[in-house]
C-alpha positions as CSV (number, residue, x, y, z in Angstrom):
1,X,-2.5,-4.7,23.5
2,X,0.5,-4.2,25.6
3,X,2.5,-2.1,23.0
4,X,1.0,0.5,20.9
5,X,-0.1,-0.4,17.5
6,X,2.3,0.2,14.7
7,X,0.7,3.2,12.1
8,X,2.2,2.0,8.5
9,X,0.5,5.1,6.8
10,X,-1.4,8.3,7.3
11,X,-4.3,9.3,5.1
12,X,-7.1,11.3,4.6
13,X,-10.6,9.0,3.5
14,X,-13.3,10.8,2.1
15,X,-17.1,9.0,2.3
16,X,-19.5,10.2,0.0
17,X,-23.0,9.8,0.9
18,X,-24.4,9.9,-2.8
19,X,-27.9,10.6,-4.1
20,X,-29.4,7.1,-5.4
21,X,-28.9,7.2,-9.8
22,X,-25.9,9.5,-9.0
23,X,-23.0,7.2,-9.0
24,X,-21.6,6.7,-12.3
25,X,-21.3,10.5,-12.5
26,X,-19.5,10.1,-8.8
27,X,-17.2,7.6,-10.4
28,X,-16.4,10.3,-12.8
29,X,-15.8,12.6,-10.2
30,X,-13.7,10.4,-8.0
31,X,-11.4,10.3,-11.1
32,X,-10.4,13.4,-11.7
33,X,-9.7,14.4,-8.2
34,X,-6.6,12.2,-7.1
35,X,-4.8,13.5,-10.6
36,X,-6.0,17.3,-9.5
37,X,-4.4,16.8,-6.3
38,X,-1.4,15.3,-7.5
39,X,-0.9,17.9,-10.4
40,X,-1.0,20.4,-7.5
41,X,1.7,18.5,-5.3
42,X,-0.8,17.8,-2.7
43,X,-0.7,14.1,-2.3
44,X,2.2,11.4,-2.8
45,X,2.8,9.7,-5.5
46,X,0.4,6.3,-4.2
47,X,-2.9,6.3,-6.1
48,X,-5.9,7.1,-4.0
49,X,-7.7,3.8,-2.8
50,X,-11.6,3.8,-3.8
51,X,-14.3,1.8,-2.7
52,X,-18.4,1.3,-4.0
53,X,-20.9,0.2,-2.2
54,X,-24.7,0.3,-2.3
55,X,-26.5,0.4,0.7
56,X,-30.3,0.2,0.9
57,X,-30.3,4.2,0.8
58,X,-28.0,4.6,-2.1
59,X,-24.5,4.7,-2.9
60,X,-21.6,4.9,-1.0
61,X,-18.4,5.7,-1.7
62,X,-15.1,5.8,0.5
63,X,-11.4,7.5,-1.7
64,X,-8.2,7.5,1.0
65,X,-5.3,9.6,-0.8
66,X,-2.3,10.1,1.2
67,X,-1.4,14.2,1.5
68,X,2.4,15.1,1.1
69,X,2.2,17.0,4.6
70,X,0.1,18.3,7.2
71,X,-0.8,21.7,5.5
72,X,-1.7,20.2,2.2
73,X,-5.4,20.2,3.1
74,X,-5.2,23.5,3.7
75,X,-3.5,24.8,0.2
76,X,-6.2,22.2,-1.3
77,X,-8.8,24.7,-0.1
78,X,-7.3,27.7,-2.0
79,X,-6.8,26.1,-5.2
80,X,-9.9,26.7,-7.5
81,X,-9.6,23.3,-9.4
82,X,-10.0,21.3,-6.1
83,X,-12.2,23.5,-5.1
84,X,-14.4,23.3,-8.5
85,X,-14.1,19.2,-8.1
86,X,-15.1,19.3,-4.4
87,X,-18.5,21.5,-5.4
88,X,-19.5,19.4,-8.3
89,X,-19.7,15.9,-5.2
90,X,-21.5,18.4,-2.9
91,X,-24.1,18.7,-5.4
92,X,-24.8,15.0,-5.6
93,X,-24.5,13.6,-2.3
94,X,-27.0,14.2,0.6
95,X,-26.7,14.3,4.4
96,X,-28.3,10.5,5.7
97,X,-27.7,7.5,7.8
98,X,-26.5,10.0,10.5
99,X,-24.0,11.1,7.9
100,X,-22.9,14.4,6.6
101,X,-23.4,14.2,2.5
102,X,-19.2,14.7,2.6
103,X,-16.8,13.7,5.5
104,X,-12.9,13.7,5.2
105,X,-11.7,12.1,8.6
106,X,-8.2,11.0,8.9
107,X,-6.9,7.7,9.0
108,X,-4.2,5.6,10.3
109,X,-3.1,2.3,8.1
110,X,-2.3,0.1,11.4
111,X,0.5,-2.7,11.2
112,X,-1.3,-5.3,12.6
113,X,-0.7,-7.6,9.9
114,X,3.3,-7.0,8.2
115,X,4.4,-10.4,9.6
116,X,1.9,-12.1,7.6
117,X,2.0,-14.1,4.4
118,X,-0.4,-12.1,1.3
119,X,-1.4,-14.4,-0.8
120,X,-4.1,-12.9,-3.3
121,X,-6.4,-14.7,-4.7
122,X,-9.0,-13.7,-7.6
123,X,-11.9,-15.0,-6.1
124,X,-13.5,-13.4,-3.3
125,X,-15.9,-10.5,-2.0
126,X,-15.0,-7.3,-0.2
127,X,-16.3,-6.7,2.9
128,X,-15.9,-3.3,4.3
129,X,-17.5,-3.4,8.4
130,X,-17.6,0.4,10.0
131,X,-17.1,0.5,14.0
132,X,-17.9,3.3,16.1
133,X,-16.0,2.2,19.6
134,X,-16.4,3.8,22.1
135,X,-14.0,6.0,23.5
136,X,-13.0,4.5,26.7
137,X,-12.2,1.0,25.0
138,X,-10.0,2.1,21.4
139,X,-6.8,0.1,23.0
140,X,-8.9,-2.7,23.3
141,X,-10.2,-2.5,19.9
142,X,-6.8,-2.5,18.5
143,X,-6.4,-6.0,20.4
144,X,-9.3,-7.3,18.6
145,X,-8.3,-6.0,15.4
146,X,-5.4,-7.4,15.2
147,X,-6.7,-10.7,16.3
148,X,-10.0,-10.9,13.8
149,X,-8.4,-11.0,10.2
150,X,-5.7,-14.2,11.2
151,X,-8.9,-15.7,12.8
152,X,-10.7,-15.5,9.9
153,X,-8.6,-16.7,7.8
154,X,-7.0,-19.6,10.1
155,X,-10.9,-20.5,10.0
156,X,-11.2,-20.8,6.7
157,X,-13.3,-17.9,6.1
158,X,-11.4,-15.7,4.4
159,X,-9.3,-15.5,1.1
160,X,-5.6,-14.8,1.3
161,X,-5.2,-11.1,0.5
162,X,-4.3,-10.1,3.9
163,X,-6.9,-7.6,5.9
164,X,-6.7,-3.9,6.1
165,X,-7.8,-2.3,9.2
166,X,-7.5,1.9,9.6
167,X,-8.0,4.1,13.0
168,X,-9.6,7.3,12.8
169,X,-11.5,10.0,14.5
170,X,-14.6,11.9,12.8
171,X,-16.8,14.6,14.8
172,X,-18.6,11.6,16.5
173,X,-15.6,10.1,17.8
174,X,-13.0,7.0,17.3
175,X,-13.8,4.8,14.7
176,X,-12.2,1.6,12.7
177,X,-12.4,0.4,9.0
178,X,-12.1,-3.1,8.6
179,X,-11.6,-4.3,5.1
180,X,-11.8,-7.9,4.3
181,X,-12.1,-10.5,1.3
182,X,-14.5,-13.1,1.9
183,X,-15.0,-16.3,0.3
184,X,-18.4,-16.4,-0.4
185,X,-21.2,-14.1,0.5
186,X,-22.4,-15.9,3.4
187,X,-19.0,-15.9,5.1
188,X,-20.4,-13.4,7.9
189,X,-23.0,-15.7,8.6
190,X,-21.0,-19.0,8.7
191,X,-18.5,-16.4,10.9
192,X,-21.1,-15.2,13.8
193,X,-22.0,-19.6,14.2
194,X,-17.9,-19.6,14.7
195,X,-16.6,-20.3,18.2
196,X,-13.5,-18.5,17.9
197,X,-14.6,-15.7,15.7
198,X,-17.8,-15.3,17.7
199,X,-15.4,-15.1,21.0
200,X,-14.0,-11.6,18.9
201,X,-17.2,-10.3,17.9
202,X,-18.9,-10.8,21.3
203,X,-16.4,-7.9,22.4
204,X,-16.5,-6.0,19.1
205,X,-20.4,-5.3,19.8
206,X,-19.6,-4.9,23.7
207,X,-17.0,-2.2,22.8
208,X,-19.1,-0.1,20.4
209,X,-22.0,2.2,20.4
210,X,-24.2,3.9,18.3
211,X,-23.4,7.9,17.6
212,X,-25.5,10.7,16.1
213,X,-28.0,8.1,14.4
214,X,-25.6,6.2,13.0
215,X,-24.8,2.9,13.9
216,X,-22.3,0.7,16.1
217,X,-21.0,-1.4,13.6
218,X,-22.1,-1.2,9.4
219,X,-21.5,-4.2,7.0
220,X,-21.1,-3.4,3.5
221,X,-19.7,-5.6,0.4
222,X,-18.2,-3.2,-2.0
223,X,-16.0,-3.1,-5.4
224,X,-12.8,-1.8,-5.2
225,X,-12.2,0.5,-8.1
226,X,-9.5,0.7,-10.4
227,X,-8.9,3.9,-12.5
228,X,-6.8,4.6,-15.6
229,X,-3.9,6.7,-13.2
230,X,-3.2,3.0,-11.8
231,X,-1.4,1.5,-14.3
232,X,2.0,1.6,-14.2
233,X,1.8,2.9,-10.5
């Protein structure tokens, strides 16, 4: 890209790698800790963002919350009920898939997309794709980014809910979330057989690489859940 990417937002997402038969008691978990933070005047007033997935080692879960400020991880350390919340997920989630059990990278909402019409539908599955690109080739990736979602969707592939795409570093290294809606289940199938969106994916594997045992790119459908502290947000 010849300009740099527009950030809309800054957040923190947590990924839970959760034992297998734990997640309903994650779920419970997950939603008492954006109204802990919030009664503590850690994080802004937007609801935290959660996704589910199940992958073939057990459940997975990804929360992005938005802090008030730069520090506000820091207080969240010192204050016992965050802290008491943040112990009872450590005790059912587990180090795997090259993993820690708990990560809490920090994430950039890009703007790839703002001149775009949104057009939700009801129909539709969730596809969340995980890239680890490789460090010499992130500007690149926000080219294709911006590029893959209208693609899609031009294509036919996709539903109208405009795509998501955040830019992050963990201890591995850069990394992109890609969140989609898909039309049917075999969208990613009837995708990779499409000339123009294979044209983008031919450099999305070129530009990635496996890390730490995880990886280069991880495809997961998941359910975006909705908790009681939505309504009326």
């Amino acid at each position: 890209m010849s300009e740099s990417p527009v950030i809309l937002s800054t957040h923190m997402m947590a990924t839970y790698m959760v034992k297998p038969g734990c997640a309903e008691q994650a779920r419970d978990i997950i939603a008492r800790h954006w109204p802990t933070l919030k009664a503590h005047g850690l994080v802004t007033d937007q609801p935290a963002t959660v996704y589910h997935s199940e992958s073939e080692y057990g459940p997975v879960f990804f929360e992005l919350v938005t802090w008030v400020d730069e520090n506000a991880v820091s207080r969240a350390f010192n204050t016992p009920e965050v802290n008491a919340i943040w112990q009872e997920m450590a005790a059912i989630t587990e180090a795997r898939e090259g993993r820690p059990p708990v990560d809490y990278p920090i994430v950039h909402k890009m703007g790839y997309f703002t001149e775009e019409p949104d057009v939700p539908e009801d129909d539709g599955f969730t596809g969340l794709a995980h890239y680890l690109v490789r460090p010499d080739k992130v500007a690149e990736f926000h080219g294709l980014m911006a590029r893959d979602w209208p693609t899609l969707r031009d294509e036919k592939l996709t539903t109208g809910d405009r795509g998501t795409v955040y830019y992050g570093e963990d201890a591995s290294g850069p990394f992109f979330l890609e969140i989609v809606r898909w039309y049917d289940q075999q969208g990613p199938s009837v995708a990779y057989r499409n000339d123009k969106v294979s044209a983008i994916w031919q450099d999305v594997f070129r530009y990635t690489e496996g890390r730490g045992g995880r990886q280069a790119a991880e495809y997961l459908w998941a359910a975006e859940l909705k908790y009681p502290y939505h309504e009326g947000s």
